[in-house]
Chimera marker file (.cmm) of the C-alpha trace (Angstrom):
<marker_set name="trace">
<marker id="1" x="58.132" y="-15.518" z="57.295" r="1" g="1" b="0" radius="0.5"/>
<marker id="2" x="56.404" y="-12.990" z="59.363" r="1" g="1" b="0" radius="0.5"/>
<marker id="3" x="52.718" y="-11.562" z="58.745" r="1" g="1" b="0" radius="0.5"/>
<marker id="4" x="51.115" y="-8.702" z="59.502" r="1" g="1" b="0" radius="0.5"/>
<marker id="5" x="47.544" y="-10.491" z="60.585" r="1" g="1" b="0" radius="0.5"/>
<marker id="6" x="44.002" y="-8.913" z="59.056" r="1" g="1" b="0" radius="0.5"/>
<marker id="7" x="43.074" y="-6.488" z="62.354" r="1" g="1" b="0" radius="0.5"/>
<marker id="8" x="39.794" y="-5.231" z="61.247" r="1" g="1" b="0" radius="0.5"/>
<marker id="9" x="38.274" y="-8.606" z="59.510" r="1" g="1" b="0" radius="0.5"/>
<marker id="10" x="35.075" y="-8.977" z="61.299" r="1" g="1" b="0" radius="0.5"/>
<marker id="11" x="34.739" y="-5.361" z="61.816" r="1" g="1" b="0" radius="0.5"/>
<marker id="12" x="35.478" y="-3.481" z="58.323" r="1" g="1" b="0" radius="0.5"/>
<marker id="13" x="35.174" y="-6.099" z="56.079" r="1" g="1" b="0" radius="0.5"/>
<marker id="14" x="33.553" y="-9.914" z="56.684" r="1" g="1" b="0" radius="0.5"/>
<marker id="15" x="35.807" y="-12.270" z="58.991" r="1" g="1" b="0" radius="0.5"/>
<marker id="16" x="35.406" y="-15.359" z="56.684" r="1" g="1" b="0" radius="0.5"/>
<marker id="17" x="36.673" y="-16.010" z="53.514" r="1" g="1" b="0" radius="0.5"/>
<marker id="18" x="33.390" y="-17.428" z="51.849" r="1" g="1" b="0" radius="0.5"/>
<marker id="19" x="31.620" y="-14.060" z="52.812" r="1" g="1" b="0" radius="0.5"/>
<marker id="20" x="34.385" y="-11.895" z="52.203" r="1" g="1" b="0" radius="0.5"/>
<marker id="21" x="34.507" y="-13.266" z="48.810" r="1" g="1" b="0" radius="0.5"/>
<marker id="22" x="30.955" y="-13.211" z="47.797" r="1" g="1" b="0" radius="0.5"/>
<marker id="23" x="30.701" y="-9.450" z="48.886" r="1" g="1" b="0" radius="0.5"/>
<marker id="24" x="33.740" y="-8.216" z="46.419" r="1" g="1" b="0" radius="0.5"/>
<marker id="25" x="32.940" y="-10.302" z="44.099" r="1" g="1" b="0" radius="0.5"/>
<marker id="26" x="29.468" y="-9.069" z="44.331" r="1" g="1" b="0" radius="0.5"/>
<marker id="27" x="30.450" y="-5.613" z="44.730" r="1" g="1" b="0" radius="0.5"/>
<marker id="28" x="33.043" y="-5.787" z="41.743" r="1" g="1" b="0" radius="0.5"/>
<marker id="29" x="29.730" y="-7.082" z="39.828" r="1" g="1" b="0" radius="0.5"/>
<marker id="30" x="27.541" y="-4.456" z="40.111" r="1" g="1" b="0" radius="0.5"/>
<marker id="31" x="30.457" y="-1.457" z="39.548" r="1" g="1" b="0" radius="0.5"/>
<marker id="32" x="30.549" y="0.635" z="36.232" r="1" g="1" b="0" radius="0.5"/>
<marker id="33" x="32.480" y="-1.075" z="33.925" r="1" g="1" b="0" radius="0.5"/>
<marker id="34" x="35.722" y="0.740" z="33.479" r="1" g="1" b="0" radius="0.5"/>
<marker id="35" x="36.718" y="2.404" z="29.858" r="1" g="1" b="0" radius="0.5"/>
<marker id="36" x="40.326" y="3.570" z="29.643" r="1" g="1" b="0" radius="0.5"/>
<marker id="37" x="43.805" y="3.232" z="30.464" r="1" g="1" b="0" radius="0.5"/>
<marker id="38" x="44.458" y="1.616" z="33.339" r="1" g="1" b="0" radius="0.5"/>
<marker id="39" x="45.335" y="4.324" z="35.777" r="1" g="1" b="0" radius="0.5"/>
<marker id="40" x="49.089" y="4.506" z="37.557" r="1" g="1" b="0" radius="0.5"/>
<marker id="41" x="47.323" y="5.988" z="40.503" r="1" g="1" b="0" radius="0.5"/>
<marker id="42" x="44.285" y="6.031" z="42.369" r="1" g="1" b="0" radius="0.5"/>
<marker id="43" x="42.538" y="7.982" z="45.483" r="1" g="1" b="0" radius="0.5"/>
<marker id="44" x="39.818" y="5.553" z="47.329" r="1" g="1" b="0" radius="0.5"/>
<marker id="45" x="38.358" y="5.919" z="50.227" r="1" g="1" b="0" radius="0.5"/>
<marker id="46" x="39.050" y="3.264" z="53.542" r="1" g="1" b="0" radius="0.5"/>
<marker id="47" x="35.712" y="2.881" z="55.434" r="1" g="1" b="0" radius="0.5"/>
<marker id="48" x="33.730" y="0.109" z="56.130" r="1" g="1" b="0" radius="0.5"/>
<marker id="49" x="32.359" y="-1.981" z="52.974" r="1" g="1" b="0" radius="0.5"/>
<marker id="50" x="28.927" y="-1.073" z="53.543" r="1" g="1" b="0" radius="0.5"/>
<marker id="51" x="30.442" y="2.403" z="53.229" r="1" g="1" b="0" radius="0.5"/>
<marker id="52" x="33.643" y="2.694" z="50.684" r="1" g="1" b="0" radius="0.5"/>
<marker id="53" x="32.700" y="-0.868" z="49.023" r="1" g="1" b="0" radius="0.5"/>
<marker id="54" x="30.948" y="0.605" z="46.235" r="1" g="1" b="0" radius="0.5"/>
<marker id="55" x="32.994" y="3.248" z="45.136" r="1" g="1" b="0" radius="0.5"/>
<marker id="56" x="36.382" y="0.654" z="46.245" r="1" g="1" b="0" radius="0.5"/>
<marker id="57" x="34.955" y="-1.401" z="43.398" r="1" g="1" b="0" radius="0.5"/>
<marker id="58" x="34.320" y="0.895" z="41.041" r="1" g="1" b="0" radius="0.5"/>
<marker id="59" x="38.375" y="2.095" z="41.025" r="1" g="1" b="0" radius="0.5"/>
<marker id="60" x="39.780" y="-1.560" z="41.551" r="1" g="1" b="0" radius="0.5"/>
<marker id="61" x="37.805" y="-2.658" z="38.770" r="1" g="1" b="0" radius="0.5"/>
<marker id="62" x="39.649" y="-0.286" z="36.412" r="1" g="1" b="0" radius="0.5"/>
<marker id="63" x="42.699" y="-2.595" z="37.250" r="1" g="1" b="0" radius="0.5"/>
<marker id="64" x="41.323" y="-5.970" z="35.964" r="1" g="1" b="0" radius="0.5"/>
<marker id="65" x="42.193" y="-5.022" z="32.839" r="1" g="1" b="0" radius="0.5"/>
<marker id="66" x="45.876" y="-4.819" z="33.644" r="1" g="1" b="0" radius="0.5"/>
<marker id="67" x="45.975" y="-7.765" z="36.355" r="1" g="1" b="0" radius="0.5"/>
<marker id="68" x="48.907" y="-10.061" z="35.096" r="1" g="1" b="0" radius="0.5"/>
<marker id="69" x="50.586" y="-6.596" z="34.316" r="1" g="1" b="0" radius="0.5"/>
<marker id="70" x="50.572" y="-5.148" z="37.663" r="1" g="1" b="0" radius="0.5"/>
<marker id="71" x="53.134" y="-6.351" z="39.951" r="1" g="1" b="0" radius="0.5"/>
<marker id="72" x="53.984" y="-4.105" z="42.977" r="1" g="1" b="0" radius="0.5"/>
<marker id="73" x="50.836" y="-2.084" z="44.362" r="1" g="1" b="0" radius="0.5"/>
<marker id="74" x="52.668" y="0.569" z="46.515" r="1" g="1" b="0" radius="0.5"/>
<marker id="75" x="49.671" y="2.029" z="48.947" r="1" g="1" b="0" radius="0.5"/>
<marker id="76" x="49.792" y="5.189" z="51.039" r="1" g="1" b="0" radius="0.5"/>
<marker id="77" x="47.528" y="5.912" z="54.271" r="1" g="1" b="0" radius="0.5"/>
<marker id="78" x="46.822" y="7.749" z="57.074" r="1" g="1" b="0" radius="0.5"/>
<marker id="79" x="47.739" y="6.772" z="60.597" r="1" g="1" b="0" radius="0.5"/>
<marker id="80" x="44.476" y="6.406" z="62.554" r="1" g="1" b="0" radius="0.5"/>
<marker id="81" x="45.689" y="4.648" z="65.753" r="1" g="1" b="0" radius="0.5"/>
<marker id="82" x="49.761" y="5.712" z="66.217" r="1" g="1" b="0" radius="0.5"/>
<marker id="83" x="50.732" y="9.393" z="66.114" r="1" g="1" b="0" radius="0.5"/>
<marker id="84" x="53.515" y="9.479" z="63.824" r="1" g="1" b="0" radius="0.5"/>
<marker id="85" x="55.985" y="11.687" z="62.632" r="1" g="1" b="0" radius="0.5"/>
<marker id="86" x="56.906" y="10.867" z="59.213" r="1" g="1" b="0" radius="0.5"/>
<marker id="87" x="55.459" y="7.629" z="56.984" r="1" g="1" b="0" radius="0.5"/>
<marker id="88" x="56.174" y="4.169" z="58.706" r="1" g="1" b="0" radius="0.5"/>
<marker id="89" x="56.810" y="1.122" z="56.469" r="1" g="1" b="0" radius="0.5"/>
<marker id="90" x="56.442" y="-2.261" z="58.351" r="1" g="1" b="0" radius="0.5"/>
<marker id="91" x="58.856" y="-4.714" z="59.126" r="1" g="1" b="0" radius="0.5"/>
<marker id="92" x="57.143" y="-8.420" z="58.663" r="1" g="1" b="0" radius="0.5"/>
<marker id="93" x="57.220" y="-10.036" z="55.131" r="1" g="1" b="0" radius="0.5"/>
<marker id="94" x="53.331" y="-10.055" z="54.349" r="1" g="1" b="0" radius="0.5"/>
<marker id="95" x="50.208" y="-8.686" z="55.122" r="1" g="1" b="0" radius="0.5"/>
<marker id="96" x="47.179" y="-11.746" z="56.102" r="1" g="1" b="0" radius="0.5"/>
<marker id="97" x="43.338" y="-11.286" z="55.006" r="1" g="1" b="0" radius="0.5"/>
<marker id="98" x="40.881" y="-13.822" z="54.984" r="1" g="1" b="0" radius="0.5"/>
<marker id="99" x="41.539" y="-14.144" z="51.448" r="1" g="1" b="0" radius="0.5"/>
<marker id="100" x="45.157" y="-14.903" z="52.203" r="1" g="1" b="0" radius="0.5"/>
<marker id="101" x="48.379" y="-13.435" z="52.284" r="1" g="1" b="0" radius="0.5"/>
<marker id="102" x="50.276" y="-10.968" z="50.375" r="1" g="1" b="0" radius="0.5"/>
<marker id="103" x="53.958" y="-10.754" z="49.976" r="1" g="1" b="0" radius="0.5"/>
<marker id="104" x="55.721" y="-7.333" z="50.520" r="1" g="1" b="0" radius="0.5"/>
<marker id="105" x="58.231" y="-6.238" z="48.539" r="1" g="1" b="0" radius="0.5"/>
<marker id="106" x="61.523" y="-5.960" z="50.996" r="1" g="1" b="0" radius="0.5"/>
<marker id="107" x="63.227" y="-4.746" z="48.630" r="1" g="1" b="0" radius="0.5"/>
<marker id="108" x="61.617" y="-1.380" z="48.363" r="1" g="1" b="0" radius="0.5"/>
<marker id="109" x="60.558" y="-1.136" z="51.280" r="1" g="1" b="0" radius="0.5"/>
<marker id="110" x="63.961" y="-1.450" z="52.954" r="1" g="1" b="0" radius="0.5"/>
<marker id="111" x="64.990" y="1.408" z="50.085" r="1" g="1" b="0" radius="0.5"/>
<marker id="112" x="62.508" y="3.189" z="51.442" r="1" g="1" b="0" radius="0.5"/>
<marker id="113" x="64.196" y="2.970" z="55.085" r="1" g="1" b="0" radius="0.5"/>
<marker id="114" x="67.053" y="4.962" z="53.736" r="1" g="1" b="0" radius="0.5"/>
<marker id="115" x="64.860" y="8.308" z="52.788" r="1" g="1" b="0" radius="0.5"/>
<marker id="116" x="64.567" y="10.722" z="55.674" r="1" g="1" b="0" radius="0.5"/>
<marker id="117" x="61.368" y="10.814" z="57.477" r="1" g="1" b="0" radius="0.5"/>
<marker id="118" x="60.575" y="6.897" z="57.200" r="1" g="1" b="0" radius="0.5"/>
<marker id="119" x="60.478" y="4.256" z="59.422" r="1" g="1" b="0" radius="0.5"/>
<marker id="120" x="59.925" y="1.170" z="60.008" r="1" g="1" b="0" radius="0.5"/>
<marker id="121" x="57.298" y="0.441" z="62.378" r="1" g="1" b="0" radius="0.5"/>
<marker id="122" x="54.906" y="-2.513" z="62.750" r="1" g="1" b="0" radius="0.5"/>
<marker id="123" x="52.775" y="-0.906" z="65.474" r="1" g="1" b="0" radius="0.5"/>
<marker id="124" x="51.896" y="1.740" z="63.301" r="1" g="1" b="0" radius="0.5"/>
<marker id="125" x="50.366" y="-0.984" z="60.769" r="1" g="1" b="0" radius="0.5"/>
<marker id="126" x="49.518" y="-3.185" z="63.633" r="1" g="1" b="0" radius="0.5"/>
<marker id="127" x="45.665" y="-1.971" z="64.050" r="1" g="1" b="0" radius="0.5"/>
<marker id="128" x="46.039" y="0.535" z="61.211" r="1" g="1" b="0" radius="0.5"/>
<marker id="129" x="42.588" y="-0.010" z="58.798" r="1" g="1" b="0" radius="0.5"/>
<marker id="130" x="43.368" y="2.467" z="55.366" r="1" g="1" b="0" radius="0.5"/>
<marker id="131" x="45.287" y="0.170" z="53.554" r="1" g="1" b="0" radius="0.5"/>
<marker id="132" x="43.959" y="-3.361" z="54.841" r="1" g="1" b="0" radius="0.5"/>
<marker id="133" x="40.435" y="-2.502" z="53.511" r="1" g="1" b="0" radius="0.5"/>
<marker id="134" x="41.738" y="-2.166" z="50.408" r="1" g="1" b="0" radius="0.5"/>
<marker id="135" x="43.252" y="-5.503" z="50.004" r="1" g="1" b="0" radius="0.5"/>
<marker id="136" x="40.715" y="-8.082" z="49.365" r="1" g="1" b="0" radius="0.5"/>
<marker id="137" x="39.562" y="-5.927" z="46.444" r="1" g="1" b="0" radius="0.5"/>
<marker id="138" x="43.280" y="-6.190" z="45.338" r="1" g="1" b="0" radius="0.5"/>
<marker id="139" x="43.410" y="-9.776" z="45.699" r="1" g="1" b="0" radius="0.5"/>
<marker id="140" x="40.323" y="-10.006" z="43.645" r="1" g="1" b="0" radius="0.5"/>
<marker id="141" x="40.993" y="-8.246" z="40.462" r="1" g="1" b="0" radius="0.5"/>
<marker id="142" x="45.108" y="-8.942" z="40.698" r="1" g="1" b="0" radius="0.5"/>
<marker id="143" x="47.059" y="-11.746" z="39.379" r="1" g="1" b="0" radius="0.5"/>
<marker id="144" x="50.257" y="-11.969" z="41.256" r="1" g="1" b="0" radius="0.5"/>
<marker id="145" x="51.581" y="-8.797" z="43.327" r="1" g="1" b="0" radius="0.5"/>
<marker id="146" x="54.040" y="-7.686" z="46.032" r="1" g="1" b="0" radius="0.5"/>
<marker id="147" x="52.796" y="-5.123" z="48.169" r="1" g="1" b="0" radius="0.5"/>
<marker id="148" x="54.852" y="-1.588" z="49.853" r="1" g="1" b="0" radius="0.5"/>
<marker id="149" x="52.519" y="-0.626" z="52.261" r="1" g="1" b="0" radius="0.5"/>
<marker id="150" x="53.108" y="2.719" z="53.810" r="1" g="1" b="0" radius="0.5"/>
<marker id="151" x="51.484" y="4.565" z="56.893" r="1" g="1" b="0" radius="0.5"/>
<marker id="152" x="51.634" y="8.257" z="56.729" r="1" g="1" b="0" radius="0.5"/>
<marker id="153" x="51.441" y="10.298" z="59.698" r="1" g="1" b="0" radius="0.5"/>
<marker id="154" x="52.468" y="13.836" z="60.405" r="1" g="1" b="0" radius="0.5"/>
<marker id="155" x="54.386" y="14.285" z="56.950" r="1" g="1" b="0" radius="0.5"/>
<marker id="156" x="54.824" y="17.402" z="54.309" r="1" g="1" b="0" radius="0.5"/>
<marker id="157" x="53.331" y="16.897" z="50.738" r="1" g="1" b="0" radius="0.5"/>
<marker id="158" x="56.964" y="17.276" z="49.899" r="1" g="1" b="0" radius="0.5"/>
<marker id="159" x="58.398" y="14.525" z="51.814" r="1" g="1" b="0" radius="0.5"/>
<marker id="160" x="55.472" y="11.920" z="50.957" r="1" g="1" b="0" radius="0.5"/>
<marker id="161" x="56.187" y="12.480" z="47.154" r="1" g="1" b="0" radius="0.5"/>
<link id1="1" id2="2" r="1" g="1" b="0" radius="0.2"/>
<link id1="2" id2="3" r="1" g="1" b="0" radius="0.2"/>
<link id1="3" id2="4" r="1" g="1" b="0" radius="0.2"/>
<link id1="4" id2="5" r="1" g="1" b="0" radius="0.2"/>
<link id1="5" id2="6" r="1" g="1" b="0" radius="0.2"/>
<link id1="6" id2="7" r="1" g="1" b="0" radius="0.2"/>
<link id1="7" id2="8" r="1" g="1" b="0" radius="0.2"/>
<link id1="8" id2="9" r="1" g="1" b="0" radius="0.2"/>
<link id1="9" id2="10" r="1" g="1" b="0" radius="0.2"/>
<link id1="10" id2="11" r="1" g="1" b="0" radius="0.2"/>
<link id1="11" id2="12" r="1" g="1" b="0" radius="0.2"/>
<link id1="12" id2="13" r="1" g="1" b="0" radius="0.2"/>
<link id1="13" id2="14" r="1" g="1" b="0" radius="0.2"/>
<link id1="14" id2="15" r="1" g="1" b="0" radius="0.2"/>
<link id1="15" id2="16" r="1" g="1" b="0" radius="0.2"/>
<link id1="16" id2="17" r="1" g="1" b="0" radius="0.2"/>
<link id1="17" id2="18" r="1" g="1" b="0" radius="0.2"/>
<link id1="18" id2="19" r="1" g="1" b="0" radius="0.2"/>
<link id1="19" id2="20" r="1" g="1" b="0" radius="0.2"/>
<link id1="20" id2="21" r="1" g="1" b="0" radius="0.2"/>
<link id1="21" id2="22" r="1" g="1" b="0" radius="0.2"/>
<link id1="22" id2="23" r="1" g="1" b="0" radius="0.2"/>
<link id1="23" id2="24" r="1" g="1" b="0" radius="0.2"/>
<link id1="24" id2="25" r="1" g="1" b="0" radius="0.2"/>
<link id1="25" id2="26" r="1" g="1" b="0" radius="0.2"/>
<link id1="26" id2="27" r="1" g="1" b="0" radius="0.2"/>
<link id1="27" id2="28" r="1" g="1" b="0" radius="0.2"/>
<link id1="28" id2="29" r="1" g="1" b="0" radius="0.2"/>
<link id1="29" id2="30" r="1" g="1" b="0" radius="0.2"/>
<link id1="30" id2="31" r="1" g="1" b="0" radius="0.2"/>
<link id1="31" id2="32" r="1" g="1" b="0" radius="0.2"/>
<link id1="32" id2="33" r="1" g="1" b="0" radius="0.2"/>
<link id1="33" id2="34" r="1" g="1" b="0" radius="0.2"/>
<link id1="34" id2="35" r="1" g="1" b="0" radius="0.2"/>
<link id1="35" id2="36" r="1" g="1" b="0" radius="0.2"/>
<link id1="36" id2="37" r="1" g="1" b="0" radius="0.2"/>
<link id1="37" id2="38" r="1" g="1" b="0" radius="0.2"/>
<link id1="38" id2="39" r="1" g="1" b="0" radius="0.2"/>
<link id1="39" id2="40" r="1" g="1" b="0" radius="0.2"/>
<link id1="40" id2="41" r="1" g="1" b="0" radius="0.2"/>
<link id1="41" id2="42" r="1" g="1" b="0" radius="0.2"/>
<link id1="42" id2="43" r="1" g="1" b="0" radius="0.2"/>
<link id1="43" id2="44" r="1" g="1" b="0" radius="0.2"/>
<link id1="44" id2="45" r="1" g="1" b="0" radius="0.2"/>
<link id1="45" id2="46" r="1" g="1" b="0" radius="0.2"/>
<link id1="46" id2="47" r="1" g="1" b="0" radius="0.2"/>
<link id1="47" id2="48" r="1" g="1" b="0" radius="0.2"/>
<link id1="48" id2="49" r="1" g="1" b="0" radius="0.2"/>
<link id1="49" id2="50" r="1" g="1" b="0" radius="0.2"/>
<link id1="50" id2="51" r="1" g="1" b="0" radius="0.2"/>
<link id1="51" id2="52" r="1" g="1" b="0" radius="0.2"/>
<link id1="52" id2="53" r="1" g="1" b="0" radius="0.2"/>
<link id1="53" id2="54" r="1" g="1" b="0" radius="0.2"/>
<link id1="54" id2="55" r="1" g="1" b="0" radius="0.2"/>
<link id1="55" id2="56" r="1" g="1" b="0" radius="0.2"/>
<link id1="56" id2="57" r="1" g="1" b="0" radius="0.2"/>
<link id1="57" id2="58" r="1" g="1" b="0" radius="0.2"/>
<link id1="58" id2="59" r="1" g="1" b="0" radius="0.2"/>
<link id1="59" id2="60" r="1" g="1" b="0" radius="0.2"/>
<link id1="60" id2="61" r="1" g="1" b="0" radius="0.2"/>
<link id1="61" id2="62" r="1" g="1" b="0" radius="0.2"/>
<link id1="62" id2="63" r="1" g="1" b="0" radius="0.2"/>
<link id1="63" id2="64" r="1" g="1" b="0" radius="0.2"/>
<link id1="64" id2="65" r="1" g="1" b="0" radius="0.2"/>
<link id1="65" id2="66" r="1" g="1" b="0" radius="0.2"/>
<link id1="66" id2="67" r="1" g="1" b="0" radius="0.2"/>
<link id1="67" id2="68" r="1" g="1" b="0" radius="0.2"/>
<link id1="68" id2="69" r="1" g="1" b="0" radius="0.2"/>
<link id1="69" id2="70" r="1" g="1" b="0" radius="0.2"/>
<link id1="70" id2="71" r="1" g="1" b="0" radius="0.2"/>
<link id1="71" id2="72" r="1" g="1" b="0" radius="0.2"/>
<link id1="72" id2="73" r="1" g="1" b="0" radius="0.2"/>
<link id1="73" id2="74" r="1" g="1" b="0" radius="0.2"/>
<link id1="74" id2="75" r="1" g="1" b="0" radius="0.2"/>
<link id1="75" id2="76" r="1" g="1" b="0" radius="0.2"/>
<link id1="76" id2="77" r="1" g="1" b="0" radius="0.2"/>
<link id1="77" id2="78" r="1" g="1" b="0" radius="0.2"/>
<link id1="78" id2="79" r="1" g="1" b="0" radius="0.2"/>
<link id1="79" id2="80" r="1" g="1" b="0" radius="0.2"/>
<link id1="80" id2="81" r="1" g="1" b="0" radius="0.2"/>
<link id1="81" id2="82" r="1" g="1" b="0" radius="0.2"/>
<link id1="82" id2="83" r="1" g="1" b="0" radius="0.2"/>
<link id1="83" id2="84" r="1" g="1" b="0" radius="0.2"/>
<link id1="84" id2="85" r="1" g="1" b="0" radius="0.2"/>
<link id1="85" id2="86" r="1" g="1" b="0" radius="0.2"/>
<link id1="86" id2="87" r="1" g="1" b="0" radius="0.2"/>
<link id1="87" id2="88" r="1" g="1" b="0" radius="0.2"/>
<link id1="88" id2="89" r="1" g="1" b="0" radius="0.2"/>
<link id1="89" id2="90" r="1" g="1" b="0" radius="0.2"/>
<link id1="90" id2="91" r="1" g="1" b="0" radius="0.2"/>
<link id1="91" id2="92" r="1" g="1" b="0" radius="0.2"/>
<link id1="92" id2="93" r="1" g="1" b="0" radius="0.2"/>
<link id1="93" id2="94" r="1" g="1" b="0" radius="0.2"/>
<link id1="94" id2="95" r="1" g="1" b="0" radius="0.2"/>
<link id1="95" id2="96" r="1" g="1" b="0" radius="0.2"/>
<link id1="96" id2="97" r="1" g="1" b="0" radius="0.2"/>
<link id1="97" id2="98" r="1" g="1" b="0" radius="0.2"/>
<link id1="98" id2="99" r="1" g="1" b="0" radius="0.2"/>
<link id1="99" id2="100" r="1" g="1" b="0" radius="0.2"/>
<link id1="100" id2="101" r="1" g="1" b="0" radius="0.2"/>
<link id1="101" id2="102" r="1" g="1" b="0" radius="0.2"/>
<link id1="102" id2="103" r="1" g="1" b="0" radius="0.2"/>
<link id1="103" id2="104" r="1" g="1" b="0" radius="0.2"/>
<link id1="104" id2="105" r="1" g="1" b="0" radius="0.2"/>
<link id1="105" id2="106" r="1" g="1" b="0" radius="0.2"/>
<link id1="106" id2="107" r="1" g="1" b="0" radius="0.2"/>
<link id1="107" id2="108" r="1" g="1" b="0" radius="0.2"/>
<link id1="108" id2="109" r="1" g="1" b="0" radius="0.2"/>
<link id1="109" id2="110" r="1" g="1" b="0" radius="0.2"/>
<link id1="110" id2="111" r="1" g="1" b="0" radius="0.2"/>
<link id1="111" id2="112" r="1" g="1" b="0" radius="0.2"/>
<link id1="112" id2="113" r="1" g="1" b="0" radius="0.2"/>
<link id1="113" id2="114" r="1" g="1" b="0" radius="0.2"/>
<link id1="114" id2="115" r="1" g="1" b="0" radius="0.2"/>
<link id1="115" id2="116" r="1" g="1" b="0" radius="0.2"/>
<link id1="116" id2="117" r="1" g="1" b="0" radius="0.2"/>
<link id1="117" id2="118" r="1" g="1" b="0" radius="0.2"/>
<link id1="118" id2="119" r="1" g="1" b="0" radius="0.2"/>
<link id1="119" id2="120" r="1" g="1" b="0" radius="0.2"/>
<link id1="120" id2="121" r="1" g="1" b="0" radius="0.2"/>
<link id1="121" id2="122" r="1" g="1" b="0" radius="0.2"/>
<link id1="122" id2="123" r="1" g="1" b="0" radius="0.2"/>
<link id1="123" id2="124" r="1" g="1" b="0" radius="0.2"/>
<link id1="124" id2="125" r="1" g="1" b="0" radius="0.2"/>
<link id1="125" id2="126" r="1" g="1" b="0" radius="0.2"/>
<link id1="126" id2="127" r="1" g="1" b="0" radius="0.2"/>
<link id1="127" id2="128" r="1" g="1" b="0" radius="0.2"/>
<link id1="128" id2="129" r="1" g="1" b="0" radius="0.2"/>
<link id1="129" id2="130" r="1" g="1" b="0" radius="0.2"/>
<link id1="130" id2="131" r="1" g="1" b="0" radius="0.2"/>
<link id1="131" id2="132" r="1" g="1" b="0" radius="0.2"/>
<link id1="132" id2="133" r="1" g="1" b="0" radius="0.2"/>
<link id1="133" id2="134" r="1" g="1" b="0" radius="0.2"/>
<link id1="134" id2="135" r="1" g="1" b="0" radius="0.2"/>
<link id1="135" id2="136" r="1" g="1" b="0" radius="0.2"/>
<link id1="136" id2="137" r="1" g="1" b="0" radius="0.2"/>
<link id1="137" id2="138" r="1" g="1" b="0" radius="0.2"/>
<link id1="138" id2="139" r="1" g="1" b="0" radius="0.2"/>
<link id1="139" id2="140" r="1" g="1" b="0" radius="0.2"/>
<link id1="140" id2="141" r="1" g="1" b="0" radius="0.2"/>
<link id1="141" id2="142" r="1" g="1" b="0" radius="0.2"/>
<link id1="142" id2="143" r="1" g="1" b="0" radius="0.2"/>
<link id1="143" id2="144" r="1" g="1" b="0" radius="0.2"/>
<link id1="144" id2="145" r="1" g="1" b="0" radius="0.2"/>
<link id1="145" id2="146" r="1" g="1" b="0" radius="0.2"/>
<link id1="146" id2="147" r="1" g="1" b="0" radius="0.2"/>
<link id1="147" id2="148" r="1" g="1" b="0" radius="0.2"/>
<link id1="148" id2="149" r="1" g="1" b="0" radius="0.2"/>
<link id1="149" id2="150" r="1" g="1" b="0" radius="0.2"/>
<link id1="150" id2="151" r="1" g="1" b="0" radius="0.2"/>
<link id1="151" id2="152" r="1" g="1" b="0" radius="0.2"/>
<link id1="152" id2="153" r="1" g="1" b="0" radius="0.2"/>
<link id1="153" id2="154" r="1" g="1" b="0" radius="0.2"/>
<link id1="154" id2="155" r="1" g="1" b="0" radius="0.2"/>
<link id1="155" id2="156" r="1" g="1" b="0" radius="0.2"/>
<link id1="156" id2="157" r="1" g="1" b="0" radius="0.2"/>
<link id1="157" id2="158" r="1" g="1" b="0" radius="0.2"/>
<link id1="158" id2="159" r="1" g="1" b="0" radius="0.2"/>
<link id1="159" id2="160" r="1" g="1" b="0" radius="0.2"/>
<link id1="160" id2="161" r="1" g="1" b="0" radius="0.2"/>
</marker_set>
């Protein structure tokens, strides 16, 4: 099986998995709690912890209620490191954090590879942060879930939907 390693642990997020764990956990704590549906879709933000952690936990939190529900998490983000034409979907089997690994979904993702404009591409997700942040949070408040991670770089509106 091969893994996409954790590239900004350390940097974006805590390196161990003790600390990493006590600050979602902490973070999921003191968020809002969530009244609703849980939502199909969400728009967070991909900084560091001390920046996006807050309002990170806040969203994933929403999803707790739906955690042995949820099954696939399909995220979308922007290419920070590769220029890219098109979205880029990567090639290993999982994605690592200190919290562990997550499996991705070949299936889609190699469905994906069909569409025009996408790729695959693990240099693209090789250093890439936006969606990496967000997966200790969805460790946290998920169950069991594949993952179809997808780095978007110069793409239309049209082709990303």
């Amino acid at each position: 099986m091969s893994v996409r390693n954790a590239a900004v642990a350390g940097m974006f997020y805590p390196a161990g998995s003790e600390q990493l764990k006590s600050d979602v956990d902490a973070l999921l704590e003191h968020a809002p709690t969530p009244a609703g549906p849980v939502p199909k879709a969400m728009i967070l933000p991909h900084a560091g912890y001390v920046y996006s952690g807050p309002a990170v936990a806040a969203a994933c939190k929403l999803l707790q209620t739906g955690r042995d529900q949820i099954k696939r998490v399909v995220l979308f983000g922007p290419a920070h490191r590769v220029y890219l034409e098109g979205m880029a979907v990567p090639g290993t089997d999982a994605f690592a954090t200190p919290l562990g690994t997550v499996p991705l979904d070949r299936e889609v993702i190699d469905n994906l590879l069909t569409l025009p404009g996408v790729c695959e591409s693990d240099e693209a997700h090789r250093d890439e942060h936006s969606l990496e942040v967000q997966l200790p949070f969805l460790q946290t408040v998920l169950s069991d879930f594949t993952l179809v991670p997808v780095v978007v770089g110069r793409a239309a509106p049209e082709q990303v939907a």
